[in-house]
C-alpha positions as CSV (number, residue, x, y, z in Angstrom):
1,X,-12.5,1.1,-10.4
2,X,-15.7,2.0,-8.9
3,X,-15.2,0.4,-5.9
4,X,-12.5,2.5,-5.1
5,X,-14.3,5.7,-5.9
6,X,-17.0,4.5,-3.5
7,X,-14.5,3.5,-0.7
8,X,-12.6,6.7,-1.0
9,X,-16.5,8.7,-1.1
10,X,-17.2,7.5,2.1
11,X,-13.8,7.8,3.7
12,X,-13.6,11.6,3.0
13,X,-16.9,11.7,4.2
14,X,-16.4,10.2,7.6
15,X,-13.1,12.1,7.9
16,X,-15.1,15.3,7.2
17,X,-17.7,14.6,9.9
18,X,-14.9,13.8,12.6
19,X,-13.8,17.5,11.5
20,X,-17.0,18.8,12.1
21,X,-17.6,16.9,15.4
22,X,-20.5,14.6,14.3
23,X,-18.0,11.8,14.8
24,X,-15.9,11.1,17.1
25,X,-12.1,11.0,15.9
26,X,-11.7,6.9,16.2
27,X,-10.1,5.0,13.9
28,X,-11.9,4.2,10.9
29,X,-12.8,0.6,10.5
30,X,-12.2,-1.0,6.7
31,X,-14.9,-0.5,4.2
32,X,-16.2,-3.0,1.7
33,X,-18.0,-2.8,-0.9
34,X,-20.8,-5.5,-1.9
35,X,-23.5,-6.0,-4.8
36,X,-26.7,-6.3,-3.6
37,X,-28.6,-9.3,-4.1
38,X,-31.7,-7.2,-4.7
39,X,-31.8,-5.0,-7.7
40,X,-34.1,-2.2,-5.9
41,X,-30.9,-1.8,-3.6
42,X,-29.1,0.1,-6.3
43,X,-25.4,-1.5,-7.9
44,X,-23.8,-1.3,-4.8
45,X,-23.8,-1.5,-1.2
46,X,-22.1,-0.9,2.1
47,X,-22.1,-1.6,5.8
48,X,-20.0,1.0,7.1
49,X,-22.2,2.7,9.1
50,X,-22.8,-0.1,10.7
51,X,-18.8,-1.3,11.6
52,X,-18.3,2.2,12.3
53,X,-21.5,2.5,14.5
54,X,-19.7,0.0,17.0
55,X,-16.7,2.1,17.2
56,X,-18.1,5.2,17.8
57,X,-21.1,4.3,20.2
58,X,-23.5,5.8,18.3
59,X,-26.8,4.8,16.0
60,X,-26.2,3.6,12.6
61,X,-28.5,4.7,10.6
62,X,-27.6,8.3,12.2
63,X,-24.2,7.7,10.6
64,X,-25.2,6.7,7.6
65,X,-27.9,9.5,6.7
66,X,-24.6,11.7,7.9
67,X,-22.1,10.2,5.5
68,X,-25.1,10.8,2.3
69,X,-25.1,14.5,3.3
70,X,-21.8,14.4,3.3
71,X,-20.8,12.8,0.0
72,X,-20.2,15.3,-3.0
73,X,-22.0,14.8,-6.4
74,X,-20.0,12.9,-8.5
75,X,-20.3,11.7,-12.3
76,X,-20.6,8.2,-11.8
77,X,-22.9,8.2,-8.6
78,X,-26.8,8.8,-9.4
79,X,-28.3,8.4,-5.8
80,X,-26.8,7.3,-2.3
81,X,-29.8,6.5,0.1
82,X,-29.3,5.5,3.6
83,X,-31.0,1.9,4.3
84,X,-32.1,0.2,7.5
85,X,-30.3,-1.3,9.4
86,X,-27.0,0.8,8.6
87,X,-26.7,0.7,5.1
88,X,-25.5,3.0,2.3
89,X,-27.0,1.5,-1.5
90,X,-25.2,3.5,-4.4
91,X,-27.4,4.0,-7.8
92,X,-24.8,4.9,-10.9
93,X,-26.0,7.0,-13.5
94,X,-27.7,5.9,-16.7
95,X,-26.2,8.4,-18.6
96,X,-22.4,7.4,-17.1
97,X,-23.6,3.6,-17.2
98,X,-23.9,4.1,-21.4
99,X,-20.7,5.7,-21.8
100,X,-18.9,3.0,-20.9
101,X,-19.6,1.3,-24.2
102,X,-17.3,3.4,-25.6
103,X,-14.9,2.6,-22.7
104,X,-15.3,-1.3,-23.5
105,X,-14.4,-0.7,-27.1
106,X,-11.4,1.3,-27.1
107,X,-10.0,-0.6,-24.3
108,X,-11.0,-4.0,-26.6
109,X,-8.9,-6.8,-25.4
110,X,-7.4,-5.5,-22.4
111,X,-10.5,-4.4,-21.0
112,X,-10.7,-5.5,-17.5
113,X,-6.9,-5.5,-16.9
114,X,-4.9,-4.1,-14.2
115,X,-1.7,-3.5,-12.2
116,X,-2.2,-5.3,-8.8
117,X,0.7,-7.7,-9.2
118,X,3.0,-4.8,-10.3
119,X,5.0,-6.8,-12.3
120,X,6.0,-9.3,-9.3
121,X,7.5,-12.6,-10.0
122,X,5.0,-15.4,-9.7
123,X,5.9,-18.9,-10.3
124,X,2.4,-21.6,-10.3
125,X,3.3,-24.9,-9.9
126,X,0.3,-27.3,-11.0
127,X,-0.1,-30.9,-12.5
128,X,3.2,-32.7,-11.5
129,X,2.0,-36.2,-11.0
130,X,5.0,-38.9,-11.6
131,X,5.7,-40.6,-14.8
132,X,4.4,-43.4,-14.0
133,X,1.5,-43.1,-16.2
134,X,-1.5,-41.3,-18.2
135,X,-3.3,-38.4,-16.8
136,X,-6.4,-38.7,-15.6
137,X,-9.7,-36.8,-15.0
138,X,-8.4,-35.8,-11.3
139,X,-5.2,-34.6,-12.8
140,X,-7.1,-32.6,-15.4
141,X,-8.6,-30.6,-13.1
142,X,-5.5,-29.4,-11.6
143,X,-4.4,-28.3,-15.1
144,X,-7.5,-26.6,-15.7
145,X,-7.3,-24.7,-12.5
146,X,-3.7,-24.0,-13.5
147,X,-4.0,-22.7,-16.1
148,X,-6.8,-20.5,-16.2
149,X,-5.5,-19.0,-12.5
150,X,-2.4,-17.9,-14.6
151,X,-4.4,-16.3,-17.4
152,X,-6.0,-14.0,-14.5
153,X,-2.4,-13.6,-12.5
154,X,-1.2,-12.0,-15.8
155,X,-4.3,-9.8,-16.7
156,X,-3.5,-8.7,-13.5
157,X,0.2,-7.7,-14.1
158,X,2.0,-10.3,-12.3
159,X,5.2,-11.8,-13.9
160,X,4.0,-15.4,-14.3
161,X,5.9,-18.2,-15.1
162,X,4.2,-22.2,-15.1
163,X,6.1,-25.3,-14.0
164,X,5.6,-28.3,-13.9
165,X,7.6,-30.8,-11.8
166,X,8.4,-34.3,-12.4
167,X,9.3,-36.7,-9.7
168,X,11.4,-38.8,-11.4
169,X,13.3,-39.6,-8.5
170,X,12.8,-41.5,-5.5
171,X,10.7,-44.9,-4.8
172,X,7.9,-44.9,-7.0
173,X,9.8,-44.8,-10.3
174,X,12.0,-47.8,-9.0
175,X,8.4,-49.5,-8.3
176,X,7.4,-48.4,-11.9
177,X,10.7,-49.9,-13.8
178,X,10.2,-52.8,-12.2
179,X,6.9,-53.3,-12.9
180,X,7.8,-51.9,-16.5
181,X,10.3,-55.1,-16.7
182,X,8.3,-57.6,-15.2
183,X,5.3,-56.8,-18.0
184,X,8.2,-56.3,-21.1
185,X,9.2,-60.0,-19.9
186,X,5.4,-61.1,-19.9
187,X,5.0,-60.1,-23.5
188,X,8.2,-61.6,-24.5
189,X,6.8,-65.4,-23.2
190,X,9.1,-65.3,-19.9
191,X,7.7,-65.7,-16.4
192,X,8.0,-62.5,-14.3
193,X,6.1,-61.0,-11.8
194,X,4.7,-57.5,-11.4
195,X,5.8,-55.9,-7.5
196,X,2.5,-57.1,-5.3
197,X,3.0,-53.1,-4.9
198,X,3.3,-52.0,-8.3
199,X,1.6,-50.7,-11.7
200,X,-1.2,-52.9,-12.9
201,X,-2.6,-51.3,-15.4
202,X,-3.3,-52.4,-18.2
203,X,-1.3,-49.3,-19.8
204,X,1.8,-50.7,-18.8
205,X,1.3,-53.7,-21.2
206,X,0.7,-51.2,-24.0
207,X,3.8,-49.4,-23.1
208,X,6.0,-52.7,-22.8
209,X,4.2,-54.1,-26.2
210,X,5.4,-50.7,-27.7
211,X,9.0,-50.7,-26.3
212,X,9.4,-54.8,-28.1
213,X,8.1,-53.0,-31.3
214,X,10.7,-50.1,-31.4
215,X,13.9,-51.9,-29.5
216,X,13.1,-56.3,-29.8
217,X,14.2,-58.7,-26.6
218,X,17.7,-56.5,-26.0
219,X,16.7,-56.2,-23.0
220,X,16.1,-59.4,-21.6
221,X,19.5,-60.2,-22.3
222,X,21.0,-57.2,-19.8
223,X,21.9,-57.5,-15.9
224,X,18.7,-57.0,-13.9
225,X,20.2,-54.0,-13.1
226,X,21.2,-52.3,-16.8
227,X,17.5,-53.6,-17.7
228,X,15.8,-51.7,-15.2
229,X,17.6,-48.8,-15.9
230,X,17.6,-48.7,-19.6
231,X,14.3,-50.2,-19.9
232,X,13.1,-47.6,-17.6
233,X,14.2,-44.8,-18.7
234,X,12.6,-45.4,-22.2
235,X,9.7,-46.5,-20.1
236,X,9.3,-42.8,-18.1
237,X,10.6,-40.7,-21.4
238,X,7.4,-42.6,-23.3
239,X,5.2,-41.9,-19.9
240,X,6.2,-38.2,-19.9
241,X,5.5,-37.5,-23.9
242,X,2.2,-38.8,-23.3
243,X,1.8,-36.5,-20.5
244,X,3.3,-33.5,-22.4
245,X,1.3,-34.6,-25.4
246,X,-2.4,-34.4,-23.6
247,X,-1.2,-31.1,-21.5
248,X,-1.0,-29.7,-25.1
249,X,-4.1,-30.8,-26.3
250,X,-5.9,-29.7,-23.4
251,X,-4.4,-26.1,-24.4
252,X,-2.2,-26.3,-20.8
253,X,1.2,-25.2,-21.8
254,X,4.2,-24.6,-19.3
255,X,7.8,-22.9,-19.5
256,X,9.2,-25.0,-17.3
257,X,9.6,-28.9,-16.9
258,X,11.5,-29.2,-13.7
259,X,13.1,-32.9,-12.9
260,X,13.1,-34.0,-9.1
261,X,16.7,-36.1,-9.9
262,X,18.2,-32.4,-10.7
263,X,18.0,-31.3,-7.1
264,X,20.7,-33.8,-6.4
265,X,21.9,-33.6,-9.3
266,X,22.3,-29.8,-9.0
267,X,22.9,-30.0,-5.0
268,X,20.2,-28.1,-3.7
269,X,19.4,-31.5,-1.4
270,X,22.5,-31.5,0.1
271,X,22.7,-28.0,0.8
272,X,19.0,-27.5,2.1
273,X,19.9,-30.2,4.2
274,X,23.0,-28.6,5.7
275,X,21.1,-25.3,6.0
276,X,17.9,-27.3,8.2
277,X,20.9,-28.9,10.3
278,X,22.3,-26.0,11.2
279,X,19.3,-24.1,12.0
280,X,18.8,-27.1,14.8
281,X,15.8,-28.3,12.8
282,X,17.0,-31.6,11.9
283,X,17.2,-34.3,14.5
284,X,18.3,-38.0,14.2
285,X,15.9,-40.9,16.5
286,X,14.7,-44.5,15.5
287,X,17.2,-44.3,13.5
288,X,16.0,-41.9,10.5
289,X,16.2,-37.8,10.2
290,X,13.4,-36.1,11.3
291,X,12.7,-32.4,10.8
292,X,11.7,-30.8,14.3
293,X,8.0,-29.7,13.2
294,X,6.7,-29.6,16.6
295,X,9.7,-26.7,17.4
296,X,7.7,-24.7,15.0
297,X,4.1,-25.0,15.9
298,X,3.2,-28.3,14.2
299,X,1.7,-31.3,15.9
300,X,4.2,-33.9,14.8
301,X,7.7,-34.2,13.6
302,X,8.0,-36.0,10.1
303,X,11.3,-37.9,8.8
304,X,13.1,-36.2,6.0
305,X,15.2,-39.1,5.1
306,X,14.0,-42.7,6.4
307,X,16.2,-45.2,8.3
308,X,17.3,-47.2,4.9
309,X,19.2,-43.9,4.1
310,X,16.3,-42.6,1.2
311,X,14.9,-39.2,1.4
312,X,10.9,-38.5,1.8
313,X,9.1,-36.6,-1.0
314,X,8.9,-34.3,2.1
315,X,12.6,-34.0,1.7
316,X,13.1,-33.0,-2.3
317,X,9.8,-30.9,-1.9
318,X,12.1,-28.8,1.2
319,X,15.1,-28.5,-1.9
320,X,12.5,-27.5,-4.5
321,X,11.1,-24.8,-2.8
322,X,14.7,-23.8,-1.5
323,X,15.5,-23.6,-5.3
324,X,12.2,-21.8,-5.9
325,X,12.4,-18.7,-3.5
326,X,16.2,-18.5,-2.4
327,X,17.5,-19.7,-5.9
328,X,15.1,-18.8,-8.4
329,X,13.7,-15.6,-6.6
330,X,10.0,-16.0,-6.7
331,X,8.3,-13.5,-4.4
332,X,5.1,-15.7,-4.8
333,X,4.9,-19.5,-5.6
334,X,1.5,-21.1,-5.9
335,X,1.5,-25.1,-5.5
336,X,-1.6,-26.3,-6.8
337,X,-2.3,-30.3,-5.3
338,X,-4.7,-32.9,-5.3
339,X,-6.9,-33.8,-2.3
340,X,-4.3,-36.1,-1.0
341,X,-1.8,-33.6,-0.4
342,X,-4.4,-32.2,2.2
343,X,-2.4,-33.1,5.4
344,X,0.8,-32.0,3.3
345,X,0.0,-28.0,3.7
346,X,1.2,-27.4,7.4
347,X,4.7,-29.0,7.3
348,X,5.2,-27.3,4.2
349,X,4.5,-24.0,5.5
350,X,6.6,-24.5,8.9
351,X,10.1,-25.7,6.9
352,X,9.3,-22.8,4.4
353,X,9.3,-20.6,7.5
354,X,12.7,-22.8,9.0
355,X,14.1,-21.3,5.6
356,X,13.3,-17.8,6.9
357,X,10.9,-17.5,3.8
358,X,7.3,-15.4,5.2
359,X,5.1,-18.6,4.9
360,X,2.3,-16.1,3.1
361,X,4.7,-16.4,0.3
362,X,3.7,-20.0,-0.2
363,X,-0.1,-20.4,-1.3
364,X,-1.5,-24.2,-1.8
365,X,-4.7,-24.9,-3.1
366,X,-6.2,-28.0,-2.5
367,X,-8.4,-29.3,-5.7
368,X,-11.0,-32.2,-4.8
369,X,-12.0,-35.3,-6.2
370,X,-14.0,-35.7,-9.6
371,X,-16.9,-37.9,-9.9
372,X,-17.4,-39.2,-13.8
373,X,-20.8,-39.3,-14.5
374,X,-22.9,-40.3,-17.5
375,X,-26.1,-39.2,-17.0
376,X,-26.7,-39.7,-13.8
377,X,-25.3,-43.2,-13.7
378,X,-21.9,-43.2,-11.7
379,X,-18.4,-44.2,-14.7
380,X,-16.0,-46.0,-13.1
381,X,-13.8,-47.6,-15.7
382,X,-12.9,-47.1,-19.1
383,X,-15.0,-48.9,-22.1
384,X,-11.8,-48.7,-24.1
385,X,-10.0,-50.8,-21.8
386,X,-11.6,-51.7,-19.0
387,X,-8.9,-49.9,-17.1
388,X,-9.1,-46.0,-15.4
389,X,-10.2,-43.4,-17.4
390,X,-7.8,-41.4,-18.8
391,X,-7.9,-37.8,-19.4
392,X,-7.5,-38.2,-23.2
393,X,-11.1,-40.2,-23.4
394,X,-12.9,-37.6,-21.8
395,X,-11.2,-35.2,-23.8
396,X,-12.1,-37.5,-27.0
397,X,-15.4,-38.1,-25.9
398,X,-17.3,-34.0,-24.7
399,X,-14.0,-32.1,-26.7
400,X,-11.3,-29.6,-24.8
401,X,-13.7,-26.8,-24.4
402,X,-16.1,-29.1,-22.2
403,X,-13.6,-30.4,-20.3
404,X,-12.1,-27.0,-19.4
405,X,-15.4,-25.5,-19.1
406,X,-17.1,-28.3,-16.8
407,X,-13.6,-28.5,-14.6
408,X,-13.4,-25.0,-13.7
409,X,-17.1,-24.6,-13.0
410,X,-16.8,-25.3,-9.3
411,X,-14.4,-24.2,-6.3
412,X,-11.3,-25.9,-6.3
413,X,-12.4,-27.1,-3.0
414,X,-15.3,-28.8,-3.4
415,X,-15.8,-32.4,-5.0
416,X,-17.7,-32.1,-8.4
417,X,-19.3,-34.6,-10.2
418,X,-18.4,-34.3,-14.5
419,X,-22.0,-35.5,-16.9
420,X,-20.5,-36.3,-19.8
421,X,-23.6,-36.7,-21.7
422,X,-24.7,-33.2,-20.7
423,X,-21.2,-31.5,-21.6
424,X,-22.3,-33.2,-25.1
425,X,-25.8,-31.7,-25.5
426,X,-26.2,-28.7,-27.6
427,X,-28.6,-27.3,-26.2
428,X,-29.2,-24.7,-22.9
429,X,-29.3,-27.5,-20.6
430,X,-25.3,-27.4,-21.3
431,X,-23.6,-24.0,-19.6
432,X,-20.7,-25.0,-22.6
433,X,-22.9,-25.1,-25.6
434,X,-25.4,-22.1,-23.6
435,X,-22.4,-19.7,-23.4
436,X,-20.5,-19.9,-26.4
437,X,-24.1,-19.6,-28.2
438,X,-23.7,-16.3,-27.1
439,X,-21.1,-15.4,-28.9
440,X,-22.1,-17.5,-31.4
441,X,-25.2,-15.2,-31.7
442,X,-23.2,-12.0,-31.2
443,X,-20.8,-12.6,-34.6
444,X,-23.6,-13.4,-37.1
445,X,-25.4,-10.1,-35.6
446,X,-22.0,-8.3,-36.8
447,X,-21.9,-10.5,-39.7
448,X,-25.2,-9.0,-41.0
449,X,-24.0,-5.6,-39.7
450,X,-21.1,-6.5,-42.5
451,X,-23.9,-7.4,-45.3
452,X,-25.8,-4.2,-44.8
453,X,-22.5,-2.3,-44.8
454,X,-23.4,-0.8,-41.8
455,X,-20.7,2.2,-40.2
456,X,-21.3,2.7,-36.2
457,X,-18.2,4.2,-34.9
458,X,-20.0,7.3,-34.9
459,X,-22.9,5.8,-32.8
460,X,-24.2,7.7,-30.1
461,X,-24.2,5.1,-26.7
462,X,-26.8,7.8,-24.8
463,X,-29.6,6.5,-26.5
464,X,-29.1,3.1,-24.8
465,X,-31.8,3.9,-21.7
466,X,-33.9,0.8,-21.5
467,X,-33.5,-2.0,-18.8
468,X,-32.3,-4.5,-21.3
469,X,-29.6,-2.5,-22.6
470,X,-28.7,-1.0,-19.1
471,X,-28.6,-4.5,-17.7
472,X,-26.5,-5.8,-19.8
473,X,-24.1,-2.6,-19.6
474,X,-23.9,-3.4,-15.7
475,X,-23.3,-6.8,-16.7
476,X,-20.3,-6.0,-18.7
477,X,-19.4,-3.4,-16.1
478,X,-18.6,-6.7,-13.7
479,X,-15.7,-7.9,-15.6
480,X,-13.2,-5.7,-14.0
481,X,-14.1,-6.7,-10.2
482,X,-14.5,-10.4,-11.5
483,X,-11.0,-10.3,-12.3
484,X,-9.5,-8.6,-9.7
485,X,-11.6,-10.9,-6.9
486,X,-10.6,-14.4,-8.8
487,X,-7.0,-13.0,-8.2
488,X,-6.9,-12.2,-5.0
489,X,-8.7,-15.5,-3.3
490,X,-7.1,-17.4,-6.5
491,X,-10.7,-18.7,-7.4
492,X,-11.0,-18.9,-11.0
493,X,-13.8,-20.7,-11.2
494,X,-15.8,-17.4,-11.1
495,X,-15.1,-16.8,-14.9
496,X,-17.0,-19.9,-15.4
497,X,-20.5,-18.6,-13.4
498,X,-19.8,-15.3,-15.2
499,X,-19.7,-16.3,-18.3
500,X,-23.1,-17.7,-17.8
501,X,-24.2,-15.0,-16.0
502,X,-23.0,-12.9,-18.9
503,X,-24.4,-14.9,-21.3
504,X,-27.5,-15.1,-20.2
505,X,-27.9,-11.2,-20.3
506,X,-27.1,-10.7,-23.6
507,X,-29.5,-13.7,-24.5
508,X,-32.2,-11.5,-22.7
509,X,-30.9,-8.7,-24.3
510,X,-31.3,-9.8,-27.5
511,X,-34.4,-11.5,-27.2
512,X,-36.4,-7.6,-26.1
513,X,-34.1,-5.1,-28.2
514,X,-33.6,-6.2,-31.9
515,X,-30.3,-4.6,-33.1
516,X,-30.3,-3.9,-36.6
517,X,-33.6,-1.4,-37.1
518,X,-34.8,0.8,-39.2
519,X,-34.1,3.3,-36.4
520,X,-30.4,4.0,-37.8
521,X,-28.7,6.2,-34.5
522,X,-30.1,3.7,-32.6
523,X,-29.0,0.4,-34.7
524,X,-25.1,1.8,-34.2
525,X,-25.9,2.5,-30.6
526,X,-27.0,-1.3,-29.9
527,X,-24.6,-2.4,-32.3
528,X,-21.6,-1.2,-30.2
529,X,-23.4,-2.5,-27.5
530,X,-23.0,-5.8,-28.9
531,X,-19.8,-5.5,-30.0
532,X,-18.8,-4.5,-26.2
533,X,-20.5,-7.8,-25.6
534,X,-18.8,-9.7,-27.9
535,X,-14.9,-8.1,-26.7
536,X,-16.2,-9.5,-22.6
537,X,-17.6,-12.5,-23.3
538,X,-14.7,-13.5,-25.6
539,X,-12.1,-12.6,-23.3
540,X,-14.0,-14.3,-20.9
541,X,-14.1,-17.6,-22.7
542,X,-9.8,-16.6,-23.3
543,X,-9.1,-16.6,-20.0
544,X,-10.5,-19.7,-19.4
545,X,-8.8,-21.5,-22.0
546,X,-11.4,-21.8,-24.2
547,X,-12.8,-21.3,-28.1
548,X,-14.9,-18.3,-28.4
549,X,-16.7,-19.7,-31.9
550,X,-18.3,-18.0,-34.8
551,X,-20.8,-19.9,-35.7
552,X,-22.3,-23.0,-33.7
């Protein structure tokens, strides 16, 4: 990657100059590389001179002019100019910037790949609300995230595998069969009362309607007991369908359904319990188990199972990430949570640590809120039913590409607000509609390469010299580093601003270089051009989850 080349440029370069005393022999200070802002400050920039100025005592700029004489000529590198106030700005070459057309196209799909994960195991955990009822827009945007941070884990050559885990244990789902029971007795005529703590909406009365249809008033007839368990359990298998059901059409797949109950079930709570105890970081006052936080760093203590003899979620979350890194082997587990799980982060990483697990291993990212919005005007329930608005409406309503589209398009960690009339409009006032009009554009340009039975493999890429077509080269040329920054700070919301970015290239592209001329060396020249286009932008729209269409 040219990054690389440039890092490893300047470090010979400094090396060389300690050699030849016009350095002093300090340690060298990291480089980084940065796009300029500025297009007059070449493709790429860096402020070397100016860490390394502090280290050796001496005047940047000095340095830097130093380091330029220093550098050999390479094929890639057109100019390297010293800039005020420490600054080297690298220019590539126009004539190395065109060749990697060719390098697009024969590296087609996998363009943009590489090996930083070396093939390590990564598990990303993502979604896992309870069965208690539909998804909503909150919970769509952790599956978004998800998803699309796994499609950039593997084109990065880590081992991936995507879990989702059901709490199906504990007190909320005793909370939801009861609440499941009192509305099944409703519908049957009979007096019951919903928990003053319990599910009210009106999706329960669907669900208990449904359950008379399939299975009558047999349950009315049971124990308390036997009805809230059988009851129930038809209750949460109907609850986690439907959740399985909209995953899928929201193109959010996983290869693992992990169950909360099986950590008892399977004994990992009683022995990650055992394993905290004797490590001293369990301790018993007012008269529930607490683990010793505070002996790790931590500014309070928190209770691991409560005085009434239930364990916390704190506690099966300790035994599920037991199972995940001692059991299971994970060398990296990502835990992707709502905003509410904000003050959940620290404990997590101290007993991970109290399990001798590096706490790095554990990564959480924190997704905010999401505002529904319908042009302008703020969406709080659902006009189906008056109710919360679930996932599957807003999937009805703007389609899956929108929706995955308009989720990822901000940082996990900021609250974003979702327009659904605008992720309806086709036209560029909608990034959806704006970007896959791109590609859109790109197949019926091939399509008419196709009518006029038009060869180009043996198109000669050098002739692509004006700004346009270089632009949109450099564009392309950002793909690589775009996928290699979204996986180290595990941001992929980036593919979302490049895609636009991208798109909007090619749209200026297109609208100052027509492609198909009576100029035939270079028709084939643009047309691979486009056809490099067409291979980013698609993968692009891929890796997000989404369709990359023919025709609009």
């Amino acid at each position: 990657m040219l990054r690389e080349i440039l890092i490893n440029l300047l470090t010979e370069a400094a090396k060389k100059a300690q050699r030849e005393g016009k350095l002093p022999s300090v340690e060298l200070p990291e480089i980084t590389i940065e796009r300029p802002q500025k297009a007059e400050h070449g493709d790429y920039a860096s402020n070397f001179p100016l860490k390394l100025s502090r280290i050796a005592r001496a005047n940047p700029m000095v340095i830097a002019n130093e380091l330029v004489t220093l550098m050999p000529k390479t094929d890639e590198i057109e100019s390297a100019v010293a800039a005020p106030p420490g600054f080297i700005n690298f220019t590539l070459k126009n004539n190395w910037l065109n060749r990697q057309v060719d390098h697009i196209l024969t590296e087609g799909e996998s363009f943009g790949n590489n090996n930083m994960g070396q093939g390590k195991k990564v598990q990303v955990e993502f979604v896992s609300i309870n069965p208690t009822g539909p998804l909503h827009v909150g919970h769509g945007r952790g599956a978004i995230l998800g998803s699309a941070l796994v499609n950039v884990l593997a084109a990065s050559g880590y081992n991936v595998e995507k879990e989702y885990y059901f709490n199906d244990a504990g007190n909320q789902m005793d909370i939801f069969r009861r609440s499941l029971l009192a509305r099944y007795l409703q519908s049957l005529g009979i007096k019951a009362e919903v928990p003053e703590n319990g599910y009210m909406g009106n999706y329960m009365i669907v669900l208990a309607q449904e359950i008379i249809t399939e299975h009558g008033d047999k349950f009315q007839k049971l124990t308390e007991a036997e009805a809230l368990k059988q009851l129930g359990d038809i209750g949460i298998g109907k609850v986690k369908d439907k959740i399985k059901k909209d995953l899928t059409q929201l193109r959010v797949e996983f290869d693992v359904w992990f169950r909360e109950q099986s950590l008892y079930e399977n004994g990992q709570y009683d022995k990650v319990m055992a394993i905290l105890r004797k490590g001293d970081h369990l301790a018993e006052k007012e008269g529930a188990t607490w683990f010793v936080s505070t002996n790790l760093g931590e500014d309070k203590d928190n209770v691991v199972v409560r005085s009434n003899g239930m364990p916390t979620y704190f506690a099966t979350d300790i035994a599920y990430h037991y199972n995940k890194f001692i059991e299971r082997h994970f060398e990296k587990v990502i835990d992707i949570w709502g905003a509410d799980h904000q003050g959940h982060v620290p404990r997590m990483k101290a007993v991970v640590a109290a399990l001798g697990i590096d706490p790095e291993q554990l990564q959480i990212i924190i997704h905010q809120m999401v505002t529904l919005k319908r042009g302008g005007e703020l969406v709080r329930v659902s006009k189906r039913t008056g109710d919360l608005i679930t996932l599957e409406e807003v999937m009805e309503e703007v389609g899956v590409d929108a929706c995955r589209f308009f989720f990822l398009a901000r940082s996990a960690s900021s609250q974003m607000d979702f327009d659904l009339e605008l992720a309806k409009k086709q036209s560029q006032e909608n990034p959806v509609y704006y970007v896959q009009y791109a590609h859109a554009r790109i197949t019926s340009i091939m399509r008419l390469v196709e009518e006029k039975k038009i060869t180009f493999a043996d198109g000669d890429t050098s002739l692509l010299t004006t700004e346009p077509e270089l632009t949109l080269i450099r564009k392309l040329l950002h793909f690589p580093e775009l996928i290699e920054m979204a996986t180290l700070t595990l941001e992929p919301h980036h593919l979302a601003y490049y895609a636009q970015e991208l798109a909007n290239t090619f749209h200026a592209f297109y609208k100052d270089c027509r492609v198909v001329t009576d100029d035939e060396a270079l028709t084939k020249a643009r047309i691979k051009l486009v056809m490099a286009s067409k291979t980013v932008l698609a993968k692009t729209l891929h890796l997000m989850g989404m369709n990359a269409p023919d025709r609009m």
